[in-house]
C-alpha positions in Angstrom: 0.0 0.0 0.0 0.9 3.6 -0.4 2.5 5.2 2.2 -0.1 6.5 5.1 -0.4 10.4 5.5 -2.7 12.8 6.9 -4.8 12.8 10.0 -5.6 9.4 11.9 -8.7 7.9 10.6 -10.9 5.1 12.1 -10.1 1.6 11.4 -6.1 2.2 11.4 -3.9 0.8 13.6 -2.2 3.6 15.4 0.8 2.8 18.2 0.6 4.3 21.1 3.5 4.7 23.7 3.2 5.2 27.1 5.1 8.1 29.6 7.2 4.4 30.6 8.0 3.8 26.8 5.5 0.8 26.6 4.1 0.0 23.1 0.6 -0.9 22.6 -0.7 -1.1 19.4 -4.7 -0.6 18.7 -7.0 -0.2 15.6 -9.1 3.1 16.0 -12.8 3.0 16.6 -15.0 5.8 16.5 -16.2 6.3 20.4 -13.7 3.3 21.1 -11.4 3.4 24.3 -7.8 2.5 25.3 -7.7 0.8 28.8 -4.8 0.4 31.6 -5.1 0.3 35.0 -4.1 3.4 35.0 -7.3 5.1 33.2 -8.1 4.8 29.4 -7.8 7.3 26.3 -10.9 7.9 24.0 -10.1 6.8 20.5 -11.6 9.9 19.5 -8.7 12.2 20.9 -6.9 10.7 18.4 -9.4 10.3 15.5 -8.4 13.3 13.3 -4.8 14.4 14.6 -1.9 14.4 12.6 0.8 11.5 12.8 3.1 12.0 15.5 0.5 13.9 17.8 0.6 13.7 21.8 -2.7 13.1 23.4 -3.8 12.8 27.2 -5.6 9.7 28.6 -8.0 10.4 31.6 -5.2 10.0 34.0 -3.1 12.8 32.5 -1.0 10.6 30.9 0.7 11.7 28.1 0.7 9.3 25.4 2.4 9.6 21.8 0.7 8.5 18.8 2.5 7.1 15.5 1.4 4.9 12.5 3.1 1.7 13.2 6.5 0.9 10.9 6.4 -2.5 9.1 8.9 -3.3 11.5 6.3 -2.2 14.4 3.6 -4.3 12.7 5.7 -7.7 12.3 6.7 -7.7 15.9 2.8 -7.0 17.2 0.9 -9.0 14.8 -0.7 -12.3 15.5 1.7 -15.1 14.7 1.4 -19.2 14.7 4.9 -19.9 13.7 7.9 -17.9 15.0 8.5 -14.8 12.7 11.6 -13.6 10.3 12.8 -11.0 12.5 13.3 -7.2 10.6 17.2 -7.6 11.0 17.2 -10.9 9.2 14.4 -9.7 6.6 16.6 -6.5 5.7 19.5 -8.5 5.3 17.2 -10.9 3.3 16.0 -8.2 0.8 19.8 -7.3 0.2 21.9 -10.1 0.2 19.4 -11.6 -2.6 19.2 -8.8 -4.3 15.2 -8.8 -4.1 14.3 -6.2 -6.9 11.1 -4.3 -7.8 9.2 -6.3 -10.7 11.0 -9.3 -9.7 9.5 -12.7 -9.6 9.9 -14.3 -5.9 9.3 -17.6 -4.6 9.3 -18.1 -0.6 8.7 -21.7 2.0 7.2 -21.3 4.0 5.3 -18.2 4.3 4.9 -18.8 8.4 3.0 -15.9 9.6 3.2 -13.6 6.6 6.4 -11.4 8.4 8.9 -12.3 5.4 5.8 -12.4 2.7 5.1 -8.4 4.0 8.6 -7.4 3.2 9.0 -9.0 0.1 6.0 -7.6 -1.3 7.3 -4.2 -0.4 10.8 -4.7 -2.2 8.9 -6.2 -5.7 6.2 -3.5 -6.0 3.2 -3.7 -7.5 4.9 -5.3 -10.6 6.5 -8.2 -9.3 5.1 -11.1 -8.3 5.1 -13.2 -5.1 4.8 -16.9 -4.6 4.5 -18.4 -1.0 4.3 -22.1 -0.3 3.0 -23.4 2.8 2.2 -26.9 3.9 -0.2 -25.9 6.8 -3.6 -24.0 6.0 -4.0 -22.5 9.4 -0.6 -20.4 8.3 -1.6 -20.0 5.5 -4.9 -18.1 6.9 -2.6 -16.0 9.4 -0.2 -14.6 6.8 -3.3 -13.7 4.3 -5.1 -12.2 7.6 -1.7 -10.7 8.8 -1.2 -9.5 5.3 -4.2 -8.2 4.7 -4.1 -6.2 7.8 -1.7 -4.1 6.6 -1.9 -3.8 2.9 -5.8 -3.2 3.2 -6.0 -5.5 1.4 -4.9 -9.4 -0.1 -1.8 -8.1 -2.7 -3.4 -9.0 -6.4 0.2 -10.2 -7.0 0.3 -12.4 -4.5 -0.4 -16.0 -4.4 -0.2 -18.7 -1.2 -0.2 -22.4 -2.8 -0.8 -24.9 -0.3 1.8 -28.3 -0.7 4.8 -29.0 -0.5 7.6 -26.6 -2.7 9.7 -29.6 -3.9 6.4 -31.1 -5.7 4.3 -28.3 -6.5 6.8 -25.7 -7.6 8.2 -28.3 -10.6 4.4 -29.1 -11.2 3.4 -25.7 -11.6 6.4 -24.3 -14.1 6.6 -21.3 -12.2 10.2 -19.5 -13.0 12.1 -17.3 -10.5 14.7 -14.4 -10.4 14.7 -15.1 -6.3 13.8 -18.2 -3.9 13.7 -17.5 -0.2 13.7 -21.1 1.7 12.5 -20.5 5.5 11.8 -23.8 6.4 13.4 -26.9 8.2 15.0 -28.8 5.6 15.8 -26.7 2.7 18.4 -29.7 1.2 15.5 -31.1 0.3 14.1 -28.2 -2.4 17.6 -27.7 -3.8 16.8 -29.5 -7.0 13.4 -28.0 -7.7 14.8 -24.6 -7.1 17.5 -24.8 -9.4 15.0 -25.8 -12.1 12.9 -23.2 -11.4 15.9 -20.0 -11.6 16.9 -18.7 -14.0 20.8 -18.2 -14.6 22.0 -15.9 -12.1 19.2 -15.9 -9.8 20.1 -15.8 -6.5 18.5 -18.6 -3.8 19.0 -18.0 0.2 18.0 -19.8 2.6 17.3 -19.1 6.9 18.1 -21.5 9.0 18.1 -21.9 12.7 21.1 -24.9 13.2 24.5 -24.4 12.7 23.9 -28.7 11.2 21.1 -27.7 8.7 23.5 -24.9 7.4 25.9 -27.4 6.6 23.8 -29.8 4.9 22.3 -27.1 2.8 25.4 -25.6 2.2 27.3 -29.6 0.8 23.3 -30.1 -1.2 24.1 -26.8 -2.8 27.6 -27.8 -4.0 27.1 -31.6 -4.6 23.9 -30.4 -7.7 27.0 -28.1 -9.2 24.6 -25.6 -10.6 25.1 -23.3 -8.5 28.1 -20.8 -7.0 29.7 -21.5 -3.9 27.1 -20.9 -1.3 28.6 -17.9 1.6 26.9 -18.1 4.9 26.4 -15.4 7.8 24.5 -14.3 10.8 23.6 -11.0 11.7 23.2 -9.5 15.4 22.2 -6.2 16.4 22.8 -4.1 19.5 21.6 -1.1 20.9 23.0 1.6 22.5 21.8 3.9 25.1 22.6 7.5 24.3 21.8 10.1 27.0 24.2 12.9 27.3 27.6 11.6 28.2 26.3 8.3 29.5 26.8 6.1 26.0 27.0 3.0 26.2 25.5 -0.6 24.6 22.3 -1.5 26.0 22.4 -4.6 28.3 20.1 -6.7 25.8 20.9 -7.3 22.1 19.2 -9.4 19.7 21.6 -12.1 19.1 21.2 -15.0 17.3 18.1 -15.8 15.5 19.5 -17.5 12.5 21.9 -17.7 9.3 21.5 -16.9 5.7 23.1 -19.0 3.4 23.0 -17.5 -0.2 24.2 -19.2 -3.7 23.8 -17.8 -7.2 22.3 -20.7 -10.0 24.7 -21.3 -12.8 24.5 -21.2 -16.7 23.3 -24.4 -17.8 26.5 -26.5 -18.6 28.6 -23.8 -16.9 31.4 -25.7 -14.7 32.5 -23.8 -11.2 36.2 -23.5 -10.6 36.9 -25.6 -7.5 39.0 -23.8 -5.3 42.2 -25.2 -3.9 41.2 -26.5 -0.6 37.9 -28.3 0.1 36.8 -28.9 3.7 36.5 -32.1 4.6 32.0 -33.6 4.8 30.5 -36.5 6.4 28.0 -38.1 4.9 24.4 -36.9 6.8 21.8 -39.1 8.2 18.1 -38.7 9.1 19.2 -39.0 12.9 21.7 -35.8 12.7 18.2 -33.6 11.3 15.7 -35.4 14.0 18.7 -33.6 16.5 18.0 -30.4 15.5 13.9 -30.4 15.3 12.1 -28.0 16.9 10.6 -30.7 19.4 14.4 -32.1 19.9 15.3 -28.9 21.0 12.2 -28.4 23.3 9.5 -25.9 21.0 6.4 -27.0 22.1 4.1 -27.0 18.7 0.9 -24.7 19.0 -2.3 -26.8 20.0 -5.0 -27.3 17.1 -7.3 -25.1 19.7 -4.7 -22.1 19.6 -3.8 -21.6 16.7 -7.7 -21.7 15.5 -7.5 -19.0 18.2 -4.2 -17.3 16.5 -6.5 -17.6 12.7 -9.8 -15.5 14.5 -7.4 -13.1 16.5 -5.5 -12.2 12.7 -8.7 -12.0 10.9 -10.4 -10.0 13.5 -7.7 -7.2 13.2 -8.0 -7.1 9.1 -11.8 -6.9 9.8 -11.1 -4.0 12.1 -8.8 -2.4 9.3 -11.9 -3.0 6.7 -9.1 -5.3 4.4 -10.6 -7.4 1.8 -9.7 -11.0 2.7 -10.4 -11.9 -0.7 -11.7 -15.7 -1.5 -9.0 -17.2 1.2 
C-alpha cells in the first residue's frame, strides 16, 4: 500500500506509547477506548490528529501516537509460527538482491512477516509466490497480510503443498527463492529448475547442522556458486548525554542466511584449492535439530484456530478485503 499520510482515521492501527515507553498497538474506533489500570484514552482524541501527535488519557498521561512501521507491525501482529525478525528480513532483501518487478518464490510463508517485506521490495509489478504446507498459516499470513496492505496483494499467491512437488508441477520460473523452512536440502533441485541463470537462492536457518547440509546439497547439484553463509546480530546503544554506552540486551542470534547464485546451464564452477573435509548426513543428525528435539512445544490445534480468528479480526477492524481465502 501507499505510504499512510494525513490525519488518523478510524479503522487504522495507530501505536501508542506510554510516559514508561510501553508500546501498545490498537486499531481506532470511533467512540472506542484504550484501557490500563491506570485510566483509558478515547479513540476519539486521536481520530483526526496528525501522525506523531501527543494526546492525554484520563489519568493525565501523556501518550504519543504514531502509525506503526512494518517493522512495528511484524513484531505486534498475531503469529502461529515464530516470525523472520526485521534484521534478518533487511538483510534478506539485500543479500538476494530482491528487486522491484521481480518474480519471488518463498517456503514457507509462516506468519506472513517475510511475505510483507518482500511484497514491499517487488512492487506492484513483481510477483510473489509463497508455499505453505499448513492451511492454518496459511490463513494467518493472508489475515496478517491483509491487515496491513488493506487488502490481499493481487500479486500475491499462497499455494498450499509441498515446494519440492508443487513448484516443478506448476512451471513457475524465478529471479529469487527464499527457503525458511526446516530442511531446505531437500528443495535444492526443484529450485534450481525453477531459476533462471544468475538468480540468487537464500536460505534461513536456525542450526549451525542444517547450514551445513544445505550448504554440501548446494555444491554436490553443481549448478550453482559456492554458497557464503552469515549471521547478523544487532545491538543497541543507550545514548543520553555523556552516558553512552550498549544496552544490556541485544538481539543475538536468531538464525543464518546461506545464499548461492544458480549457474548457466552446462557452466562448470572453478573448484577452489582446498575443500573442507564432509560427512555423509543421516536422518538422525536432522531429527537432532527439530524443533521438538530442541524443546519448542508445537501450538495446539485449539490455539492456533484462536491465532486464525485473532489475525482476521484485526483485518476486519482495518476493513481489508480477505479476498476468496
Amino acid at each position: 500500500m501507499s505510504a499512510p499520510r494525513g490525519p488518523f482515521r478510524a479503522g487504522e492501527r495507530v501505536q501508542l506509547t506510554s510516559p514508561k515507553g510501553r508500546l501498545n498497538t490498537i486499531t481506532l474506533e470511533t467512540g472506542g477506548q484504550f484501557h490500563t489500570h491506570r485510566g483509558f484514552l478515547d479513540h476519539d482524541l486521536i481520530i483526526g490528529q496528525p501522525d506523531g501527535s501527543v494526546v492525554t488519557a484520563s489519568n493525565g498521561d501523556a501518550y504519543l501516537a504514531l502509525r506503526p512501521l512494518l517493522s512495528d507491525f511484524v513484531m505486534s501482529m498475531p503469529r502461529g509460527a515464530a516470525i523472520v525478525y526485521p534484521k534478518d528480513a533487511a538483510q534478506i532483501l539485500a543479500q538476494a538482491d530482491i528487486f522491484p518487478g521481480a518474480t519471488v518464490v518463498e517456503a514457507g510463508v509462516g506468519s506472513g512477516a517475510l511475505s510483507l517485506w518482500l511484497l514491499r521490495a517487488i512492487g506492484s509489478e513483481g510477483r510473489l509466490y509463497s508455499f505453505e504446507r499448513r492451511e492454518e498459516f496459511a490463513d494467518i499470513a493472508r489475515a496478517n497480510v491483509a491487515a496491513f496492505e488493506g487488502a490481499v496483494p493481487a500479486n500475491w499467491e499462497i499455494l498450499l503443498g509441498d515446494l519440492a512437488e508443487e513448484l516443478p508441477a506448476r512451471g513457475i520460473r524465478a529471479d529469487r527463492v527464499v527457503l525458511d523452512m526446516l530442511a531446505p536440502w531437500e528443495c535444492v533441485p526443484a529450485v534450481a529448475d525453477a531459476l533462471h541463470p544468475g538468480g540468487v537462492v537464500i536460505c534461513y536457518v536456525a542450526t549451525a547442522t542444517q547450514l551445513s547440509r544445505v550448504a554440501e546439497a548446494i555444491r554436490a547439484t553443481g549448478l550453482f556458486t559456492h554458497p557464503e553463509s552469515s549471521e547478523t546480530m544487532v545491538r543497541g546503544w543507550h545514548v543520553e548525554g555523556l552516558a553512552v554506552r550498549p544496552d544490556h540486551r541485544m538481539v543475538a542470534h536468531t538464525g543464518f542466511l546461506l545464499t548461492a547464485r544458480r549457474l548457466a546451464p552446462g557452466a562448470e564452477l572453478p573448484q577452489p584449492a582446498r575443500r573442507a573435509s564432509k560427512a555423509e548426513y543421516d536422518d538422525e543428525d536432522v531429527e537432532a535439530w527439530t524443533p521438538g528435539a530442541l524443546g519448542d512445544r508445537p501450538k495446539s490445534d485449539k490455539r492456533m484456530r484462536k491465532i486464525v480468528r485473532e489475525a482476521r479480526g484485526i483485518a476486519e477492524q482495518a476493513g481489508a478485503d480477505l479476498g476468496d481465502g
